[in-house]
C-alpha positions as CSV (number, residue, x, y, z in Angstrom):
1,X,63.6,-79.9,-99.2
2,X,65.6,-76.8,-100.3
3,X,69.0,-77.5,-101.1
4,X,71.7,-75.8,-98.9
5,X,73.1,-73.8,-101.2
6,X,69.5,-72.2,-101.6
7,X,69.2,-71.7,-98.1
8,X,72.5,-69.8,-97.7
9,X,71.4,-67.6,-100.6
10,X,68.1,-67.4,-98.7
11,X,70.1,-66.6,-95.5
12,X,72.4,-64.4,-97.2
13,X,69.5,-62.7,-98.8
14,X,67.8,-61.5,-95.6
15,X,71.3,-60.2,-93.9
16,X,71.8,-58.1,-97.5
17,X,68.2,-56.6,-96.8
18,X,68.1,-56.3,-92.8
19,X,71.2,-54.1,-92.8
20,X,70.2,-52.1,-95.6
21,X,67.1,-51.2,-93.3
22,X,69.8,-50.2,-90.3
23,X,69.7,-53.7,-89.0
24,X,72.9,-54.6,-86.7
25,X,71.8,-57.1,-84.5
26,X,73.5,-60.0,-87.2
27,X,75.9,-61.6,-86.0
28,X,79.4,-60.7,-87.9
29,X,80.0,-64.2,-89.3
30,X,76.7,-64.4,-91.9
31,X,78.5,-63.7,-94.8
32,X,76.4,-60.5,-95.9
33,X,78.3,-56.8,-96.8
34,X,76.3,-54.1,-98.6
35,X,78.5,-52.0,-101.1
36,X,80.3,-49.2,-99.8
37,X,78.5,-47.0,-101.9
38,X,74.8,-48.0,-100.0
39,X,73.9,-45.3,-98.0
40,X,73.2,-46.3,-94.3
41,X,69.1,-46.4,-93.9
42,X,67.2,-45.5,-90.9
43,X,65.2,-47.4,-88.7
44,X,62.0,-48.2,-90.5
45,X,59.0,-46.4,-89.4
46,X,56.3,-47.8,-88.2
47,X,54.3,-50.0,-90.3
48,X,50.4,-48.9,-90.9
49,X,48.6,-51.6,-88.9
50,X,47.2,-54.6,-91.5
51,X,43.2,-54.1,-91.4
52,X,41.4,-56.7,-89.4
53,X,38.3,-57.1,-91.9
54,X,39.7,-58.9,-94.8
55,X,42.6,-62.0,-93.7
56,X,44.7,-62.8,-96.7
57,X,44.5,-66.5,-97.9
58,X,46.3,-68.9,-95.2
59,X,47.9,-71.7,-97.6
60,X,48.4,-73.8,-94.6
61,X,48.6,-77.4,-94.9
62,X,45.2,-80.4,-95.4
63,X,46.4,-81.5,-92.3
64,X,44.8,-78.7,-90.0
65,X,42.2,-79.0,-88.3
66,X,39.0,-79.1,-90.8
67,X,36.7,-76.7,-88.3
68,X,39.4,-74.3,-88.9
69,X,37.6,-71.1,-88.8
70,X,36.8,-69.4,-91.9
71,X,36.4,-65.9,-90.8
72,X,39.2,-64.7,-88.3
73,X,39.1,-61.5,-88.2
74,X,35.9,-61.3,-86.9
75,X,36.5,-63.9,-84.2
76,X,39.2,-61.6,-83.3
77,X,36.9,-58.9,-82.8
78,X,34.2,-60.6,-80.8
79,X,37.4,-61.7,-78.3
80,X,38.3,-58.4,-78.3
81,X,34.3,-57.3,-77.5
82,X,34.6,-59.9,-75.0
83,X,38.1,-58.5,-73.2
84,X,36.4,-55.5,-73.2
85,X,33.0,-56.4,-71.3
86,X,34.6,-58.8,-68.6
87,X,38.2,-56.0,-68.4
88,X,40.3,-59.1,-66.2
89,X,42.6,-55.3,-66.3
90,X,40.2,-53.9,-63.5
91,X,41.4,-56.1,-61.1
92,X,44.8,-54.8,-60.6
93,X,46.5,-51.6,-60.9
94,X,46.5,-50.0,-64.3
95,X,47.4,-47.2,-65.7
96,X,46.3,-46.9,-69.6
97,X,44.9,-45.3,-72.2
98,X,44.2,-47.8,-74.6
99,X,43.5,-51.4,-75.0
100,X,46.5,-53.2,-76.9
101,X,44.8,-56.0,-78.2
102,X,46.7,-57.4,-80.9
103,X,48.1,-57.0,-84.5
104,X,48.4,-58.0,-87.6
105,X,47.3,-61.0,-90.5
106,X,44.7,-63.4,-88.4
107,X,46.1,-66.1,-90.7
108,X,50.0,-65.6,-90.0
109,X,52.2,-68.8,-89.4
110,X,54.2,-66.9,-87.2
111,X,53.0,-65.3,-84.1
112,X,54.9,-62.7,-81.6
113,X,54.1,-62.8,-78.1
114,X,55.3,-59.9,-75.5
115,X,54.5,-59.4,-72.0
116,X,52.6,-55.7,-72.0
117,X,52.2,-52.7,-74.1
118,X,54.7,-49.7,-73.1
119,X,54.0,-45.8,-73.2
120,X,54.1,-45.6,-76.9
121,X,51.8,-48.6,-77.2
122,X,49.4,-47.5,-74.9
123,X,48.8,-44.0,-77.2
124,X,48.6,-45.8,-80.5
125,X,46.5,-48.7,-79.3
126,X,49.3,-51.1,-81.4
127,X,51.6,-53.5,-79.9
128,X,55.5,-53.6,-80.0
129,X,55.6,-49.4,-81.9
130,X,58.1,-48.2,-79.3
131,X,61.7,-48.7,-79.3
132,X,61.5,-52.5,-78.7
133,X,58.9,-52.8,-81.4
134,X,61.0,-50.8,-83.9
135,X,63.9,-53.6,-83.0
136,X,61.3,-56.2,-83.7
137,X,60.4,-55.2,-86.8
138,X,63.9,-55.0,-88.0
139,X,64.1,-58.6,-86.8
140,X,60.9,-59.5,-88.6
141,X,62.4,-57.9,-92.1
142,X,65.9,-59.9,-91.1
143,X,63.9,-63.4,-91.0
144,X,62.4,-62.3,-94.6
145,X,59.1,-61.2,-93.4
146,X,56.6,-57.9,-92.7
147,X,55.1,-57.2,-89.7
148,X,51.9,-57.3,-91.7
149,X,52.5,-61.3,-92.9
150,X,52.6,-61.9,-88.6
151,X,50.6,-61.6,-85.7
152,X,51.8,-59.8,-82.8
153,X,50.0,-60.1,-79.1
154,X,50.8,-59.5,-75.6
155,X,50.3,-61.2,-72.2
156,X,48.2,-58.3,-70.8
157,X,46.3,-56.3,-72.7
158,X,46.8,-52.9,-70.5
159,X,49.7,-51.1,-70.2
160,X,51.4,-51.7,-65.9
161,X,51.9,-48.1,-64.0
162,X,55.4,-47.3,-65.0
163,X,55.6,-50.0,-67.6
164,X,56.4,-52.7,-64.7
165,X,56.8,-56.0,-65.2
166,X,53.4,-58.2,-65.2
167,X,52.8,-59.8,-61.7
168,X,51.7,-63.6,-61.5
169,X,48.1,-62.7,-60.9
170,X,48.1,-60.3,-63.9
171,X,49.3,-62.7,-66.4
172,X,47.0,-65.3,-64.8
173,X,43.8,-63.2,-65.4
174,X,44.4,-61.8,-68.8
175,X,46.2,-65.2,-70.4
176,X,42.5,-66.5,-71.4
177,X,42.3,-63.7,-73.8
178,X,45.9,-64.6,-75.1
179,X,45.1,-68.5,-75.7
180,X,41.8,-67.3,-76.9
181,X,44.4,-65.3,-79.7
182,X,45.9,-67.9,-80.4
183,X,43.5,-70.7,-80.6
184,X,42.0,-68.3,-83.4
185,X,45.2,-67.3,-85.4
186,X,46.4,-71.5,-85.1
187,X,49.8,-70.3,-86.4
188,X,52.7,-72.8,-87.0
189,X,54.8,-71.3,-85.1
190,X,55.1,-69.4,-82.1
191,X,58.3,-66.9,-80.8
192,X,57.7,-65.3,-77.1
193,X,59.8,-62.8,-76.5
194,X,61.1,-62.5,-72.7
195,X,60.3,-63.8,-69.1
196,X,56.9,-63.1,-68.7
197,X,55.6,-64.2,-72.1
198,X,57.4,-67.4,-71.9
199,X,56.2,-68.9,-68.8
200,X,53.1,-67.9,-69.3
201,X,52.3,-70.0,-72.3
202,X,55.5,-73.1,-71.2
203,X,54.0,-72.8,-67.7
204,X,57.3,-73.0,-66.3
205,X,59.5,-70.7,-63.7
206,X,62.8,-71.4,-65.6
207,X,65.0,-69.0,-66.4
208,X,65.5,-66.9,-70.3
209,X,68.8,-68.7,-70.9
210,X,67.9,-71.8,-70.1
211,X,64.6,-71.7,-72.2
212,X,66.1,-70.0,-75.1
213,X,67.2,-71.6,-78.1
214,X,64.9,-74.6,-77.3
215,X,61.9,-75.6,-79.2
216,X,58.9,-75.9,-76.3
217,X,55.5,-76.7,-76.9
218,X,52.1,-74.8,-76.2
219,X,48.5,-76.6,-75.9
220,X,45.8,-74.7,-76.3
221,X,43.5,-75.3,-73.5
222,X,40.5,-76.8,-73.2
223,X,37.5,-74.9,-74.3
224,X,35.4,-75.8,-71.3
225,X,38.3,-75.8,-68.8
226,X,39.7,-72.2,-69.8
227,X,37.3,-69.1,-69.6
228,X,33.9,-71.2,-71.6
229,X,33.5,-69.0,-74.5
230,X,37.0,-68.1,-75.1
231,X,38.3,-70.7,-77.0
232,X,36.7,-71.8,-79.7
233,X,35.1,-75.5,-80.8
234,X,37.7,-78.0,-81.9
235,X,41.1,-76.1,-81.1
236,X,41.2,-77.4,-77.3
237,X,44.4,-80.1,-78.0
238,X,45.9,-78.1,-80.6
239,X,49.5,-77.8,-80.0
240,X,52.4,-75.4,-81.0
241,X,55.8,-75.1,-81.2
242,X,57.3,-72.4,-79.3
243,X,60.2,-70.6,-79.4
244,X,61.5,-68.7,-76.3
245,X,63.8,-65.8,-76.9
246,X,65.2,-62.1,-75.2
247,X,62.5,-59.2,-75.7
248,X,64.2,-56.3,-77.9
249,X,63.8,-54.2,-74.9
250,X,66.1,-56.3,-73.0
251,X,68.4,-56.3,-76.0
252,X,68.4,-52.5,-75.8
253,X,69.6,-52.9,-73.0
254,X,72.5,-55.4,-73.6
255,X,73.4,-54.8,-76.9
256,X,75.9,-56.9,-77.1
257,X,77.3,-59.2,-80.2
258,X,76.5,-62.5,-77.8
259,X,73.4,-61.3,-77.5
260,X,72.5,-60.3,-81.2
261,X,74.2,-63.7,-82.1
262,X,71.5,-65.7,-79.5
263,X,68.5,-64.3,-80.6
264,X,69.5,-64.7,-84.7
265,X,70.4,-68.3,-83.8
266,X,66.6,-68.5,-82.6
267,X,64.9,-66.6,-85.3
268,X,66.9,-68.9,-87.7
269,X,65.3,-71.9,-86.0
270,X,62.1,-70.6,-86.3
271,X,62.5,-69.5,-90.4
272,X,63.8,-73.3,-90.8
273,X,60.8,-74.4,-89.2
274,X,58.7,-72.4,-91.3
275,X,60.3,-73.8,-94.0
């Protein structure tokens, strides 16, 4: 185990580099001030997507699962084929361009999930590249990580007329595809970001601020139980840690310091159990 003077360099570390990318969202009292001399840096742009044919080497631990599939991306790609062919989105209002499937390494240990893609999501076919998902990513690069080293996802996989928030039944009908996500990815750790996200996966109705801060679990379902085909062979059981906390979106719109202080108390809970 690191010792805690490592982790506080490690911590400090992260602040240093998140503001230097425009980060504020930091709560005041992590002990991290750039010289006066650093000129303030924008909001990073928009990372390229990470390609989908070649997943980088996992080093996760002997004690996964030993059908652990070898080749994700392309199991990612055949669920995506799949989405496509059944479209659970035809069922329900829509109003889209593209289909936001997902993003990023099929081998992350940390996962993202959001409730739908917005306007700006819906023209690039990439999740969380709006407002909210620059926010993201400038809490990704605070926690010490790229958006290309995670894997982001949403509940549904269309963007809602107006972007409205998913109904029950629209979550209901496109969550196979999501648990099929994750079943393949198997990260060690998952962070759902708002309402939606996180009682779809906790299968709870309780509210954001009581969920927050709170490690939860997620089981994968059953293969033959959930969507047969979906799933795949030997990750029915497999459970996950999750991590409820506020979508960026929300957090543009409360931008408050108790706010910014909540959702870096979660993050840091997640990079500690990440190790």
């Amino acid at each position: 185990m690191a010792a805690p003077d490592h982790l506080a360099r490690l911590v400090r570390q992260h602040a240093e580099t998140a503001q230097l990318l425009g980060v504020d969202f930091l709560p005041k009292r992590v002990d991290a001030t750039p010289s006066a001399s650093t000129p303030a840096a924008a909001r990073p742009s928009t990372p390229e997507p990470a390609p989908m044919s070649a997943p980088m080497p996992s080093g996760k631990p002997a004690s996964k699962p030993t059908d652990e599939p070898t080749n994700k991306a392309d199991l990612l790609d055949q669920l995506r084929a799949r989405y496509e062919a059944d479209a659970p989105h035809a069922a329900f209002v829509t109003d889209f361009n593209s289909i936001v499937f997902g993003d990023g390494d099929p081998d992350a240990d940390l996962m993202f999930i959001g409730e739908a893609p917005g306007r700006e999501e819906d023209l690039q076919g990439i999740p969380f590249v709006g407002r909210a998902g620059q926010l993201l990513n400038s809490m990704i690069e605070a926690m010490g990580l790229t958006r290309q080293s995670v894997y982001i996802a949403n509940v549904l996989k269309t963007r809602p007329p107006n972007n409205a928030t998913p109904t029950k039944d629209e979550a209901t009908a496109c969550a196979p595809y999501l648990f099929g996500q994750i079943s393949i990815v198997r990260p060690k750790a998952i962070v759902t970001l708002g309402l939606p996200a996180s009682q779809t996966l906790l299968e709870t109705t309780e509210a954001m601020g009581k969920m927050r801060g709170t490690w939860r679990t997620f089981r994968v379902p059953d293969a033959d139980l959930h969507a047969p085909g979906l799933i795949p062979a030997g990750a029915g059981g497999l459970e996950i840690p999750v991590m409820p906390t506020y979508h960026p979106a929300y957090l543009l719109r409360a931008y408050t310091a108790e706010n910014r202080k909540k959702v870096w108390s979660d993050l840091q809970q997640v990079m500690a159990k990440l190790g």
